[in-house]
N, C-alpha and C positions, 0 to 999 in steps of 0.2 A: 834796818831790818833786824830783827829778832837773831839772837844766835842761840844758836842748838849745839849741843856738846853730848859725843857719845858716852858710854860709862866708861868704855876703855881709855878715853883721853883724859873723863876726871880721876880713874884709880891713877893716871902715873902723875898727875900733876899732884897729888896727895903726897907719892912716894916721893916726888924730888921734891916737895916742901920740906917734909924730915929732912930727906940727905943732905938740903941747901944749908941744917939747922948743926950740920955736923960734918959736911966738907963738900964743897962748891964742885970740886973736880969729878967726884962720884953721880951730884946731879947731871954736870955737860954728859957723861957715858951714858948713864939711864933715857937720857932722854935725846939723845943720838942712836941706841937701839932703839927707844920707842917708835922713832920718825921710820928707821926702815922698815921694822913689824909692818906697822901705817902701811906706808906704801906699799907692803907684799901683798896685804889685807885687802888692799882696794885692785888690786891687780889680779886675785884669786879667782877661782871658779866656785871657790866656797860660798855662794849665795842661795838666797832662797829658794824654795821648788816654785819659778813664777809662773804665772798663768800661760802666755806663749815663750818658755825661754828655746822649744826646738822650733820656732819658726823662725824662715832664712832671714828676715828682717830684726830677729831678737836680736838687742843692742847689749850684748854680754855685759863688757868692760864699762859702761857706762852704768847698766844697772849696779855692776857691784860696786861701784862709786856710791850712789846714790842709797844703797843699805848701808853700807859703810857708816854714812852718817847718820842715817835714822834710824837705822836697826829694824828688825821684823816685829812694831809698836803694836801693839793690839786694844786701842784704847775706845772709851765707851761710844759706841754710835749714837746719834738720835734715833729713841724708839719709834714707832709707831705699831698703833694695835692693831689685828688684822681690818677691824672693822675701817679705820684712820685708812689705813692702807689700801683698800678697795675703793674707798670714797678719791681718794688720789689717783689710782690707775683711771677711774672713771672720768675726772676732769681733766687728766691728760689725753684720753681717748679722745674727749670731745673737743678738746680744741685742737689737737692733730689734724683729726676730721677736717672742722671746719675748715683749717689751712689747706689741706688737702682739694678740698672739694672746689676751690680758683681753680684753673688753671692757667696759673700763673708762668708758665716759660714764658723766657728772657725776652723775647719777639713780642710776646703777647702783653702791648701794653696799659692795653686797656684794663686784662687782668691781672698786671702788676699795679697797676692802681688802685684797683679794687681791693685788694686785698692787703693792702697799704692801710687803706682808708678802714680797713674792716680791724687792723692791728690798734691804729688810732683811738677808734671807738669802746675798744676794751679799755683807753688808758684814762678815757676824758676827764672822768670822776675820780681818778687816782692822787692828782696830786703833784704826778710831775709833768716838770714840761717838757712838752712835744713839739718837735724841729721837725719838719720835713722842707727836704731837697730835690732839685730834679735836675739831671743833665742828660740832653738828648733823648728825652723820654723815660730814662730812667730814673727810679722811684727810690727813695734812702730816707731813712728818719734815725733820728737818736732821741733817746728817752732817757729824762733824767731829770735832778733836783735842782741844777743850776743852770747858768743859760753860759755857758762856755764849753770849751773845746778839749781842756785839759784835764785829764783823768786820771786816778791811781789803775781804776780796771774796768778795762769796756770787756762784756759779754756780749759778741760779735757772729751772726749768726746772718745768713739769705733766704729769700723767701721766693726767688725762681727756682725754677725746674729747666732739666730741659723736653723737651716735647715729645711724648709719645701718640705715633697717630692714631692708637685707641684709644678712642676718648672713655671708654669705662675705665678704664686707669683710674680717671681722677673721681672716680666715686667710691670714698673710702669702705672696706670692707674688717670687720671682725672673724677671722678662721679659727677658733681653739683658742689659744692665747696669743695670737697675731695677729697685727692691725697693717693690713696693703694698703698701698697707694702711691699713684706715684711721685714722689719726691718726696718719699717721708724717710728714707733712711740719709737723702741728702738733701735738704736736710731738714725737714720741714717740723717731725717732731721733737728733734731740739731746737729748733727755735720756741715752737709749742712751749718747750720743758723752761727756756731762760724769761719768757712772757711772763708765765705763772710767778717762777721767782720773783720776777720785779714786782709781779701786784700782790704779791703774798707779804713783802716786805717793803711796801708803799712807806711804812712809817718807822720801819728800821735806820735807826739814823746813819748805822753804818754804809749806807748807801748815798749817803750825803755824795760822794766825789766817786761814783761809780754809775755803768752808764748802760744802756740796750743799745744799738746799732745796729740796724737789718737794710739790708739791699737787695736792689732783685737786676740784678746783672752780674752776681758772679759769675756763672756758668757759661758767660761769655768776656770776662777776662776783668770785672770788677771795674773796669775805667772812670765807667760814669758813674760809682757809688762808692766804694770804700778810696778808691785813689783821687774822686774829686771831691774827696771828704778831709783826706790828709796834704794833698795837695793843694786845695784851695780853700781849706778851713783853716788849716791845721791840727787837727784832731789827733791826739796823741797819748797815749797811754803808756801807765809803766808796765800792766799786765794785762795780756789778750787771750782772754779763754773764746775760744772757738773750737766747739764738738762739727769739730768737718772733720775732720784726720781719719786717719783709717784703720783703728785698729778696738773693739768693742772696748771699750774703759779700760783700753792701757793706752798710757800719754807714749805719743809721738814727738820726740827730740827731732826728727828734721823732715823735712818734706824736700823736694827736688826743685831746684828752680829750671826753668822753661828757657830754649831758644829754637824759635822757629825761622828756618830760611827759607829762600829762594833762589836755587840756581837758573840759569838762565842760560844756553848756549844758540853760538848764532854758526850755523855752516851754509852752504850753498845749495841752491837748488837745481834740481837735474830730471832728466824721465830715469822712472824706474828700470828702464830698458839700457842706461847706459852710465849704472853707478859711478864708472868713475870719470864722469864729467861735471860730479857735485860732490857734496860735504855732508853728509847725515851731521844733522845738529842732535839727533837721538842718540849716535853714536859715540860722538863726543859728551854730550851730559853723561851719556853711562859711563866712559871711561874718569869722568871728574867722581861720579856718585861711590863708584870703586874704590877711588884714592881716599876719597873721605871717611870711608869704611875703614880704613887701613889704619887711622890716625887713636883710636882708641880703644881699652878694649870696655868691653861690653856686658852687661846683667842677663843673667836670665834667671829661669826659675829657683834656685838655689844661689844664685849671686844676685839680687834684687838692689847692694844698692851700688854698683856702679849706673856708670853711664847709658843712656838708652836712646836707638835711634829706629824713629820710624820713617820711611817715606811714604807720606801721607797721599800723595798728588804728582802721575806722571803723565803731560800732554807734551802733542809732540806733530807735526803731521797732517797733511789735509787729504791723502788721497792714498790706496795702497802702492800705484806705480808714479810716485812723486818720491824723492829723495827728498827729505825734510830740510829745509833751510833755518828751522826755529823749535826749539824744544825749553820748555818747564819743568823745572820738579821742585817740591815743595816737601822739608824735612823738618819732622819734629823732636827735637832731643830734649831728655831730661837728664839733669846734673848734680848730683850730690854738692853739701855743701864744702866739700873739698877742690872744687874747681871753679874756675870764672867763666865768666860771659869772654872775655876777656883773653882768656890762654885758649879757649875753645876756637872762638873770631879767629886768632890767630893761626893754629894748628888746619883748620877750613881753608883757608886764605896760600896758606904757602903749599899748599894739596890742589890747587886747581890751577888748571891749564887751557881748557878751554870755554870757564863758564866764567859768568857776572855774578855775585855773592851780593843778596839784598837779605839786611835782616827785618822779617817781617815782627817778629815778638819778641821781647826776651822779662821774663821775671826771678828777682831775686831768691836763693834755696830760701828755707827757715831754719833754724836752728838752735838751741838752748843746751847748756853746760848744764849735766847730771847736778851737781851742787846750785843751781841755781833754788834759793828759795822759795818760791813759788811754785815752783814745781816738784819741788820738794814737799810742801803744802798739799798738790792734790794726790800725789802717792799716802800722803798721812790719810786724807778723807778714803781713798779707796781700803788702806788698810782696815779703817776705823771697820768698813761696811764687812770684815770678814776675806777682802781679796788680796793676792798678793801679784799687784802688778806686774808687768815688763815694761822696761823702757821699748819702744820700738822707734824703726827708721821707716818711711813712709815713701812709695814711687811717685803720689799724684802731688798736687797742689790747691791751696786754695787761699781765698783773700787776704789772709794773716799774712802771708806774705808782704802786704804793703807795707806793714808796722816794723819788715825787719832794716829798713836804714836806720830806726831811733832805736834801736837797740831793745827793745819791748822785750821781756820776757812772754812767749809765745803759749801756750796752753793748748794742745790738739787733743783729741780722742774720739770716737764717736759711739753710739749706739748700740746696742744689741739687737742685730739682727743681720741683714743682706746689706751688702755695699750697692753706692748710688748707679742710675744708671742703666739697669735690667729689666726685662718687662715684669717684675713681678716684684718687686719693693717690698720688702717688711720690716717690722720694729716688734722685739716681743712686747708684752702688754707689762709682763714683770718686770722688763727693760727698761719701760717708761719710767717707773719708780724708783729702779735701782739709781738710774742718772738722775733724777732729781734730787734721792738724797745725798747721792756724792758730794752733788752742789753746795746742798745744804752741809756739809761736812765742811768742804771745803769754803768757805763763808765760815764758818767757826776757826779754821786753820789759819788764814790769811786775815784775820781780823785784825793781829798787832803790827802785820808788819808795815802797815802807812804810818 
């Protein structure tokens, strides 16, 4: 990879060159203060005015790492004329749209097919080759110049939704300069945005070893598409851009990994007329769900990224004057990349007493070091555009997670407009443009470093 050197690091290597030329001992001191300056530098508050730096999720210390190295670059963007630029928003509109207008949720697989088939159709006369996969119904393709598995950088995007039972949802609508619909903030018009890139630069060579990958089962846990892609393909990349993340065009360094349980308690059953001839199993799961409460603490609106527990699902009981002899509950927590699946299982486990502990889910956090290159690349493309990022930290999850055991450099961000999810979905229409020339920026950044 390409190395980048601030001006403050080439003025003192200048200065201990002299010193080196007139006494060795004066360079070790200069450049033993320079190292601590450095470190104070990166550990400052002295950074740029970024775009979210007061929201709870602003990654401070990481952002000023990551100025550190790059400085606040203000270098030339690719233009475009207004005219250039209307004819853009206009064919991100319309193929938004047309993604939009499937209704493609995860269930629906007939219009996860469909809409598969419809992605296809835009590539056939392109040039690259088109893979598609199926597991248990669902639908996954990659696109690309070669016929293998191994890449420098998949642009990794889904094409489910999940289901809203108004079906006008999915009839895309233009309001003022906003385009609704549902699943277009998650994530349907970046996917829109990464399509275009690839047929726009069909014959850019630099795509030779870069790839498109879409599935349509994220939103119910990826298994049968990006996991039995790297799992039984192998499919592997050094860099994984994926606009899922949550935060309008400032990258996300980590997203929360997922363990979902099942407690399980068994007590006796009794008439409700004579409690203590039986065992509430409600009673006891309550007292385990308590203890479990106890063991960490916790996020909320202003602490976002600790630890977070919901209990999703409490059954229990057949009758009001029946004493319960069997109770469920069903907890979802999410985990910064500072804990394991692992010390979590464990801290659960030595906390109960009267329940059975089944883990139903668990997926790995994501995460990326501030100085990672790449990411350092698309901070340069959003500067280029006039912004001054933030690093942020992220509560939800999404696919990019599978790529974190091979150590991938991660890429999150998403869109301008509402987050996924809501009955009323949007993406501005200037939004559309602004993310696809990041892309396009960032495609100019990351050019040397394969």
């Amino acid at each position: 990879m390409k190395k980048r050197r601030t001006i403050f690091n080439k003025s003192v290597k200048s200065i201990s060159y002299v010193l080196n030329q007139w006494h060795p001992f004066l360079a070790v001191l200069v450049f033993g203060f320079a190292s601590i300056a450095a470190a104070q530098e990166v550990t400052s508050s002295d950074i740029p005015a970024t775009e979210l730096s007061g929201h709870p999720l602003f990654a401070k210390d990481e952002t000023a790492r990551a100025y550190h190295i790059i400085g606040n670059e203000n270098q030339r963007p690719r233009k475009y004329s207004e005219k250039e630029l209307s004819i853009l928003q206009d064919q991100l509109v319309r193929l938004t749209s047309d993604l939009v207008s499937i209704p493609s949720y995860s269930t629906n697989l007939e219009a996860c097919l469909a809409i598969t088939d419809y992605v296809e159709n835009l590539f056939k006369s392109s040039g690259y080759i088109i893979r598609r996969f199926e597991k248990n119904g669902a639908q996954s393709m990659i696109i690309s110049k070669k016929d293998g598995f191994e890449y420098d950088l998949i642009f990794l995007g889904h094409l489910d939704v999940v289901d809203n039972p108004d079906r006008s949802s999915y009839t895309p609508k233009v309001i003022g300069n906003t385009l609704h619909g549902r699943g277009i903030s998650d994530m349907k018009a970046a996917t829109a945005g990464m399509i275009k890139l690839f047929l726009d630069n069909n014959k850019n060579p630099q795509f030779d070893n870069y790839a498109l990958v879409m599935t349509t089962d994220e939103q119910i846990g990826g298994f049968n598409g990006t996991a039995h892609l790297i799992e039984d393909y192998g499919l592997k990349a050094k860099v994984v851009f994926n606009p899922d993340g949550g935060h309008p065009l400032n990258p996300s360094i980590s997203e929360k990994g997922i363990l979902q349980i099942k407690l399980t308690a068994t007590g006796k059953a009794a008439h409700g007329s004579r409690p203590w001839e039986g065992r509430s199993a409600i009673e006891l799961l309550n007292e385990d769900i308590e203890q479990v409460k106890k063991q960490f603490s916790y996020g909320d609106i202003d602490h976002q990224s600790y630890i977070t527990f919901n209990l999703g699902t409490l059954k229990g009981g057949e009758a009001t004057n029946s004493v319960p002899a069997m109770a469920e509950a069903t907890i979802d927590l999410r985990y910064p990349p500072t804990l394991t699946v692992g010390a979590i299982e464990g801290k659960i486990r030595n906390a109960l007493k009267n329940s059975k502990l089944e883990i139903m889910n668990s997926a790995d956090p994501v995460s990326i070091e501030p100085d990672d290159e790449a990411l350092l690349d698309l901070m340069r493309a959003l500067l280029k555009q006039g912004r001054i990022p933030s690093l942020m930290h992220e509560t939800g999850g999404c696919d990019a997670r599978w790529f974190t055991p091979q150590g991938s450099s991660i890429l999150l961000l998403r869109l301008e407009g509402t987050g996924g999810l809501i009955d009323d979905e949007y993406v501005t229409i200037p939004g559309l443009s602004n993310y696809y020339i990041v892309m396009e920026n960032f495609l100019d950044e990351i050019a040397d470093n394969f």
